[in-house]
Every structure is written in C-alpha cells, then in structure tokens.
Residue, then its C-alpha position, 0 to 999 in steps of 0.5 A: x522568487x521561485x515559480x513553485x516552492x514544494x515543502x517536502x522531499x518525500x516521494x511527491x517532492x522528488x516527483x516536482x524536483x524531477x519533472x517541473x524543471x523540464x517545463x522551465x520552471x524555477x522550483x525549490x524543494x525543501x525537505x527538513x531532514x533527508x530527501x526521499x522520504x518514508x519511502x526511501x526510509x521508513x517505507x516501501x524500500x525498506x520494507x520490501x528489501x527486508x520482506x525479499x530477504x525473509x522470503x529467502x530464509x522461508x524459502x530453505x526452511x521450507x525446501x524439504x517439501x521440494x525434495x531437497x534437504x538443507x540446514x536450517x538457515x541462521x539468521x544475522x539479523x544485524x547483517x540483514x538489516x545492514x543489507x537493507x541500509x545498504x539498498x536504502x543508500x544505493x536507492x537515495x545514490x541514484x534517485x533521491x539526493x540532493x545531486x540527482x535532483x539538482x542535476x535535474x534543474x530543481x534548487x534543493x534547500x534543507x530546512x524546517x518550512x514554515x509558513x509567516x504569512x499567506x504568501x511566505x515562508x521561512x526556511x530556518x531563518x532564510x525566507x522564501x517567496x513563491x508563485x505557487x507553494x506545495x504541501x507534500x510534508x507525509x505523514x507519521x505514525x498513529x500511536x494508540x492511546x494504551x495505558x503502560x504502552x509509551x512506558x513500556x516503550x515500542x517501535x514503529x516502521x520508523x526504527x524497526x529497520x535499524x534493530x541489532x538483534x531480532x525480537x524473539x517475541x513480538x506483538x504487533x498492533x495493527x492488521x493493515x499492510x505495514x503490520x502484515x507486511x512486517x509482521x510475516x517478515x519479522x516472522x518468517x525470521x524466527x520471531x514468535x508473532x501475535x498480531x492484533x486487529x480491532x476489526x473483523x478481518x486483515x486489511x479491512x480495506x480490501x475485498x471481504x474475501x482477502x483477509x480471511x486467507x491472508x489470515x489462513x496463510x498466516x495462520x499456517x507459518x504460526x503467526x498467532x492472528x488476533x481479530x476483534x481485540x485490542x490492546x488495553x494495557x501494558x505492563x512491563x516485568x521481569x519476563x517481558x512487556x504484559x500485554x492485556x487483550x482484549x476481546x470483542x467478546x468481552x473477555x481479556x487475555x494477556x500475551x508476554x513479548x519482549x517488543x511492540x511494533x505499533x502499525x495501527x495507521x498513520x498521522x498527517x505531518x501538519x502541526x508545524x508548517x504555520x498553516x493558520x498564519x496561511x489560511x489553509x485549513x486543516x485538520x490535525x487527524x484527518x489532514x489538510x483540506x484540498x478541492x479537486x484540483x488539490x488546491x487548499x483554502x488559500x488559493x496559491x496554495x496546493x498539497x498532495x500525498x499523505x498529509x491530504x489523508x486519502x490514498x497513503x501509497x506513493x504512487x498516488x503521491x506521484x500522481x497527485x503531483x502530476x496534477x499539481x504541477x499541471x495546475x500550479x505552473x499554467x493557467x489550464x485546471x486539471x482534476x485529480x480522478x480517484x475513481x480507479x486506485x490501485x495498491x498492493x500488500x506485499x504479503x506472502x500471499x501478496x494482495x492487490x485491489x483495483x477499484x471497488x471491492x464487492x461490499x461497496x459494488x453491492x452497495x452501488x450496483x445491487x443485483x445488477x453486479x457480476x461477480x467473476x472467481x477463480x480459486x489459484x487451486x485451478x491454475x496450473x503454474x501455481x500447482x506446479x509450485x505448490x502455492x494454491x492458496x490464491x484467488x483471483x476475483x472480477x466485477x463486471x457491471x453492464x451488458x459488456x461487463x464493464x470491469x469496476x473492481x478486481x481483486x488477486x491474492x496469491x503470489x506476484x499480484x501486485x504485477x497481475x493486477x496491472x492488466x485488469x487496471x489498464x482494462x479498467x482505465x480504458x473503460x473495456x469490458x471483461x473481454x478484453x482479458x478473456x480474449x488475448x492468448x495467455x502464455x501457459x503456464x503462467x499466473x497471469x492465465x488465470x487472470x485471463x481464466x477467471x475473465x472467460x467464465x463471463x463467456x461460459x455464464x452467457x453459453x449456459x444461459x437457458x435461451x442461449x442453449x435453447x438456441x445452440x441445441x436448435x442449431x445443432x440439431x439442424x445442422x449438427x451431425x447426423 
C-alpha cells in the first residue's frame, strides 16, 4: 500500500518522485516505458540540444557579414543527432533514472498501468493499491486525418531525433512551437523547408504581432511559409511524396518532398489506463476532467500535465504536481492558479508570453487597456550584434499599470520575460521594471525601456505639461 502511486514517469512524475519522499510519503512511479518522459526524449531536450547545434552551423554560414570569411560548414547529420542522444542520455544519468529517483526515496516500477476497479491498479500483472493515485501519462502526436498521408509515411517529434541522414525536402504541418522550432533547426541544416499552417499566422496562441515576424525572420532564411493551407493529399512517386495544398483562397498547389514531419498539435495518452472501470471521466481528444484542485471525478483520483489538455509545457507539469502533492498527501486543499502562465518557443527569433496577449486583453479590458512597445531596432546591444528584428510588448491596466500581459520576440526571450513574470506575480505595476537601473548594454534594457515609455505617456499628458511649463516659468531660469 503506497500514500501515492502516480502513473507516469514524464517530467510530473520525476517531480513526485523527487520531492513527495521528503515529506515521508510511501510513493511509487510507474512509467511503461523509460522515465523522463517527451521531455527527455521526444521533447524539450532534444529539441533545444539539436536547435543549439543548428545555430552553430547558422552561425558560420552567416560569419561573412561580420567580416570573417569561412568555409562553408558540412553537415554530419548522423553525428548531429548522436550528439543529441549523447545529451539525452547525460540528462536521464543524472536526473531522470530509476537510480536517481530511487536515491530519492521514491519506489520505481516499470509497467503498463491500468486501473481494474476504483481503488486498483494493475501494473503488468502485479497489483497495486493506493491512498491516492495520479494520472501524468502525456500525451502523443495529433496525426491529421490527410488521405495518402499514413501511406506515404511521416515522422514526428517522436523519430525526427533518430534520422541518419537529413531530408533534403521536407514539409512541415503545423505552425505551432514544435513545428517552428524543428522547422528552422532542420533548415538552418540544409534542408529545403515549406511549413504549413491552417490558421492566419505562426504560433496562433501568442500576441498578434508575433507570428508575422517570426514569419519575416523565417521567411529571410528561405523557409517557404505557407498560412491559410492545408494539406489535402499525398501521393507518393518516383520523385518524392506529392503533397496538394490547399489554399483558404480556394485555390490548390502541389509541393514535392521527400519527408513529412507532422506538428499539428498533441493527444492526451488515455485510451488505455481503464479510467471507465475508475470512475474518472474523460475525453479521448480533449483530456481527463479535473476540478481546480486537479482532482478527477473519482474523488482518490488526481491528474496533471498533458493528459488534462490545458498548458502542455513541462514547467506546468511540474507545478501542477506541486499542487497535487499538497492535496493527495494532506488534509489542506490548494487550487492550481492558471491566471499567470508563461512559455516560450525557441526560435531564432526566440517568442515569449506571459499573461494575456493583446486580442483577449481588449476583449477584457476595452479602452481601458495600455499598450507599451519597443521595436529591438531601438536597443543598443541588438544593434551591436546586427539581430533587430525584435520587439518587446507590455500591457498595463490600471492608474498603476498593473502588468497583465507581456510579449518579447528577439533573441534570449524566454530568459527576458522572467522579469516581467515576477512583476506580474507579485501584482506590481510597471514601475518596477522602469524603475531599477539596467546594466548597458543589454537586451534586458530594453525591456526595462519599453516600461518607462508609461512615464513619458503621463509627462506628455497635456494637464501634466500645463503644470510643468507653469512651474518653469516660475521658477525656471531666467
């Protein structure tokens, strides 16, 4: 009999296995294949190890305008992805294997869960009983239905990272973070990429005025940018996989590749954990149904992470799992707060988002909303680096301009944003980012830049100059 037995060993459950023990708990993770999780495997490790690596060979191609004239790079795609394996491993060594989490004081049993009544569970034959149980199983690739596409064949963030060779032609469908993010990676590698979005814009969940310069910037490396469209069809020939497009507009176009990587969004892992039998109720697209203290429909019950469908990152993961250990283990109740979320995409330009963007911040707040810009083309270090195209983007509400969303695109943003999410966290106006003295020359400046235009909006207000003129002429010089 365990205090808590969390099925799962993806980033949530390394979080249980960690930190629950400390608290005297008996606790079990059980994971069916390989602790860690997508993001140890298919995700966030991966992913940013092979972007690095892009940007190195981006980096020399580009040297000339710097001034230094090198060769062009030659791409060992197989050594590249060795590397990444390499990191994968280094990162499961030292914080995700069984060792580390048994070390921990956590029981670590590798298994399929599934779930034989409303209090048990069977663990490849083995059952396993609990006070309390979580739900942190992930989630899988979304595959579109395309005629010819499962025919034809694809890969996902689940094989891209195991390629010998690289795609010399190669569509992408999807324009969300993973698509992006790979996209530009597998690009800035020589591959020749067209990306596909059905929506209007690049990462359709950020602030409007991100995704078009992600686009510009994309769009500037030769990755051919596809918004509005679909794909429709797949065929595969002598010459590659015929891919019809198409278009909003009505029309369709064809594009010849010889791989697919599909992106268009993720599944939650539920269809065989027997949450019927459990009394736990779900929904196979959408996810399992929690309350807001992450408690399912059987009340012993918790889940967190991808398979709940809300915020898919692994931070989120993590806090989530927080409040389910808090909840699970004691007899206090604490609510998960999804008023403040940040992300990023780690582009090049990198996208960060904190809050809420500017369509839902008009939606709540109407004219009432403050909208505070900075164009990267006005700070100083990125002029130093030749890497303008950026911008960093404050909403303010309030008489004190209570920060309730902000919005950076440029390089490092992910690391910029944090100072607005702690401003934001402690419900702090926008004066204290204007307000503390910035080292020069940095990006971060101009975040703190981008703040003190709320200062200069109140000084040229025309009753404030009518005061400060009446001053100075008073007691100005003479």
């Amino acid at each position: 009999m365990y205090d808590l037995a969390v099925i799962g060993g993806g980033s949530a459950g390394i979080t249980f296995g960690k930190f629950a023990p400390k608290f005297g708990a008996k606790v079990a993770i059980i994971e069916a294949q390989r602790l860690g999780g997508d993001c140890t495997w298919t995700g966030c490790v991966p992913s940013k190890t092979l972007i690095h690596a892009a940007r190195a060979a981006h980096t020399i191609r580009t040297a000339q305008q710097y001034g230094i004239n090198v060769e062009m790079p030659v791409i060992d795609f197989a050594a590249v992805t060795a590397h990444v394996r390499q990191v994968q491993e280094d990162v499961y060594a030292h914080d995700d294997s069984p060792q580390v989490l048994r070390a921990a004081g956590a029981e670590v049993l590798l298994g399929r869960a599934r779930f034989i009544d409303a209090e048990t569970l069977d663990v490849s034959g083995q059952r396993v009983r609990a006070r309390a149980y979580c739900i942190a199983t992930g989630s899988t690739p979304r595959i579109p239905d395309v005629p010819g596409l499962r025919e034809a064949g694809f890969i996902t963030n689940e094989e891209v990272f195991h390629l010998a060779e690289l795609p010399q032609r190669l569509l992408v469908i999807g324009g969300g973070p993973i698509g992006c993010e790979l996209g530009q990676a597998l690009a800035r590698f020589g591959a020749q990429v067209t990306l596909v979005q059905s929506g209007a814009r690049l990462l359709p969940k950020d602030d409007p005025e991100m995704g078009p310069l992600l686009r510009q910037a994309f769009e500037r490396e030769g990755i051919t940018v596809q918004l509005n469209t679909k794909a429709s069809n797949v065929e595969v020939r002598a010459d590659g996989k015929h891919v019809t497009l198409s278009h909003s507009s009505g029309t369709t176009s064809t594009v010849i590749v010889d791989e697919i990587l599909v992106a268009a969004g993720r599944t939650p892992t539920v269809s065989t954990l027997g949450l019927d039998v459990a009394g736990v109720r779900y929904d196979p697209h959408k996810g399992i149904q929690v309350d807001e203290y992450l408690r399912t429909t059987n009340p012993n019950i918790y889940a967190c992470g991808d398979v709940i469908g809300r915020y898919q990152f692994t931070h989120m993961a993590g806090a989530e799992a927080g409040v389910v250990i808090r909840n699970a283990l004691f007899p206090f109740a604490a609510k998960m707060n999804y008023d403040l979320v940040p992300w990023a995409t780690f582009t090049d330009p990198e996208v960060a988002h904190a809050g809420l963007n500017e369509d839902e911040a008009r939606a709540r707040y109407g004219s009432a909303l403050k909208v505070y810009r900075l164009p990267w083309s006005s700070n100083d270090r990125a002029r130093t680096e030749s890497d303008t195209l950026g911008l960093t983007k404050i909403l303010t509400v309030g008489r004190s301009d209570t920060i309730v969303g902000a919005h950076i695109i440029g390089a490092g943003a992910g690391d910029l944003i944090s100072e607005l999410v702690v401003a934001m966290g402690a419900g702090l106006g926008i004066s204290a980012v204007a307000g503390p003295i910035h080292v020069y020359p940095t990006r971060a400046l101009g975040v703190r830049n981008a703040a003190q235009q709320a200062a200069v909006r109140t000084l040229e207000q025309p009753l404030v100059q009518t005061i400060l003129k009446g001053y100075f002429r008073l007691f100005g010089a003479k």
